[in-house]
C-alpha positions as CSV (number, residue, x, y, z in Angstrom):
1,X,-1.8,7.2,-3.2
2,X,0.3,5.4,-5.8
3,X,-1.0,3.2,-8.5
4,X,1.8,-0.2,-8.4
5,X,3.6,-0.8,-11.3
6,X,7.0,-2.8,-10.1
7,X,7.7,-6.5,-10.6
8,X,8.3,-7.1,-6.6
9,X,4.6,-7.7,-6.2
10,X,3.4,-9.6,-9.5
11,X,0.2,-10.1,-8.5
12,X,-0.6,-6.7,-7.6
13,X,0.4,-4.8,-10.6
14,X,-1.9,-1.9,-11.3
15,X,-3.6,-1.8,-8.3
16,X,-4.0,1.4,-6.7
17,X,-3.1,1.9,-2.9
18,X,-4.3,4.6,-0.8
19,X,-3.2,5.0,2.8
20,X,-5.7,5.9,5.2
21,X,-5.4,8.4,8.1
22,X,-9.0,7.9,9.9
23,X,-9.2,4.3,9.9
24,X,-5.4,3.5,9.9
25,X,-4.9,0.9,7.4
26,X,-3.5,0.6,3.7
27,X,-6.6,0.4,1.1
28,X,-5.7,-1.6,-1.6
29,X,-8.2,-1.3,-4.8
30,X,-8.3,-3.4,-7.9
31,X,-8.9,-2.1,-10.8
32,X,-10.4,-3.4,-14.3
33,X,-10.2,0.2,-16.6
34,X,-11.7,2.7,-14.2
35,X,-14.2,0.2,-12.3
36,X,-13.4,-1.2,-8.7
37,X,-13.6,-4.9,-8.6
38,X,-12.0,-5.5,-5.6
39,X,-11.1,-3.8,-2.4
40,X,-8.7,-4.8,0.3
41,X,-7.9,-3.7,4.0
42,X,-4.3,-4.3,4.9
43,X,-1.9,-3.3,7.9
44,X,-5.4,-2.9,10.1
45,X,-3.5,-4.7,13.0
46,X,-0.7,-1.4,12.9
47,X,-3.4,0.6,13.7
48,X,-1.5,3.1,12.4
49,X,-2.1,6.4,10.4
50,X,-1.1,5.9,7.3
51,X,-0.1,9.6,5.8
52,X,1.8,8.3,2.3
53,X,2.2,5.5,-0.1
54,X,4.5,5.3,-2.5
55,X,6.7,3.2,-4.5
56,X,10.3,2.7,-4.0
57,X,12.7,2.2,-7.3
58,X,13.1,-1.3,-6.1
59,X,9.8,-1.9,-6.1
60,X,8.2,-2.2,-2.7
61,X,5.9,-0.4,-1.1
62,X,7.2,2.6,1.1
63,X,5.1,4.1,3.7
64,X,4.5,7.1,5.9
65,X,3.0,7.1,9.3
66,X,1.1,10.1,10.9
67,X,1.8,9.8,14.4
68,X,5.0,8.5,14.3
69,X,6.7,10.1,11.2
70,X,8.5,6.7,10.6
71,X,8.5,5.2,7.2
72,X,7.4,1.5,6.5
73,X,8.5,-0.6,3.8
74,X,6.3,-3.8,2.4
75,X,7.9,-6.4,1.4
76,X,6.9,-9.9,-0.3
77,X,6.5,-12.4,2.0
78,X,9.5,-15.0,2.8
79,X,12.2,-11.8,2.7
80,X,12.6,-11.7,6.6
C-alpha cells in the first residue's frame, strides 16, 4: 500500500493505493482528511495478484505480482 505523492500522476496525488491479492486488481481510494470519497478498481482485466504497490523515485507506480513474481510499472497514458 503506498499513499501517491509524485508529479507523474497530477491528478492522483494523495490518493492511497492498495494492491489486492483476492480479487486481483489495484484499489485506488481518494481521500478528503481520513474520509473515503472515492474508490476505484483498476488493472481488473490483468486478473492478476497484486502482492505490492509502491512508488518509484520517478514517480510511477511500481507493482508486484503474486503468481508471477514480475514487477509492473504504471505509467501515464500516451508514454508507449
Amino acid at each position: 500500500m503506498t499513499v501517491y505523492t509524485g508529479d507523474r500522476f497530477p491528478h492522483w496525488k494523495g490518493n492511497l493505493f492498495v494492491g489486492a491479492m483476492a480479487v486481483t486488481h489495484l484499489r485506488r481510494v481518494v481521500l478528503d482528511g481520513t474520509r473515503v470519497v472515492k474508490e476505484e478498481k483498476l488493472l481488473l482485466r490483468l486478473g492478476r495478484r497484486i502482492r505490492d504497490v509502491r512508488q518509484g523515485r520517478d514517480g510511477l507506480l511500481i507493482l508486484t505480482d503474486e503468481a508471477q513474481g514480475s514487477l509492473m510499472r504504471i505509467e501515464p497514458a500516451g508514454n508507449n
